[in-house]
C-alpha positions, 0 to 999 in steps of 0.5 A: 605913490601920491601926489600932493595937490595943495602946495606946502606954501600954506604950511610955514603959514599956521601952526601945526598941529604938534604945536597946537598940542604942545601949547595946550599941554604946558597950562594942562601940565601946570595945573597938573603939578608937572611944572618942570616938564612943563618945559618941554612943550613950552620949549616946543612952542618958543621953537615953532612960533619963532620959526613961523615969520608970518605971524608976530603975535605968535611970537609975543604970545610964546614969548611972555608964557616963556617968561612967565616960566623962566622967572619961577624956574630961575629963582627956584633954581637960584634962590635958597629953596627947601622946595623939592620941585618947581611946582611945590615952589610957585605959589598958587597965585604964581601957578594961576598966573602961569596957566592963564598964560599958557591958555592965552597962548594957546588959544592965540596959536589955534585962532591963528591956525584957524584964521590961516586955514580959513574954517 
């Protein structure tokens, strides 16, 4: 049986480490021509910065890289494309748009988590 010492209270302060990887993961998966699945991390970061209350950036962060997503998708969706997938569709310039914001999101989330863990 083990104890826990450090209270939960620094937990809800920073984003965890699951988040860390999914914000990593949406610009990784952008320049990697998966930018339909690129949904799922970026779905996994809007979640998680919009359930920490402490941090107001992290929100404003998740929430422009979720736009920057929503906006291609949208008008691939329902606009009159012959593309096959979401990332033959964005233009270079769209997917150099899309990763920068994910890299700007993601490095917000890890200088949040290590402002908050002190290292």
């Amino acid at each position: 049986m083990s104890v826990n010492t450090r209270p939960n209270v620094r937990a809800a302060a920073y984003p965890t480490t699951s988040t860390l990887v999914a914000a990593w993961a949406a610009p990784v998966m952008v320049i990697g021509q998966f930018g339909l699945l690129s949904g799922i991390p970026i779905a996994v970061a809007l979640v998680a910065s919009l359930r920490n209350r402490r941090s107001k950036a992290l929100r404003w962060w998740t929430g422009a890289l979720t736009l920057a997503y929503a906006t291609p998708l949208t008008m691939w969706l329902a606009g009159p494309s012959e593309a096959p997938s979401l990332s033959k569709y964005m233009s270079p310039a769209m997917t150099a748009v899309l990763a920068g914001v994910g890299v700007a999101t993601a490095v917000a989330h890890q200088v949040v988590r290590r402002r908050s863990t002190g290292k």
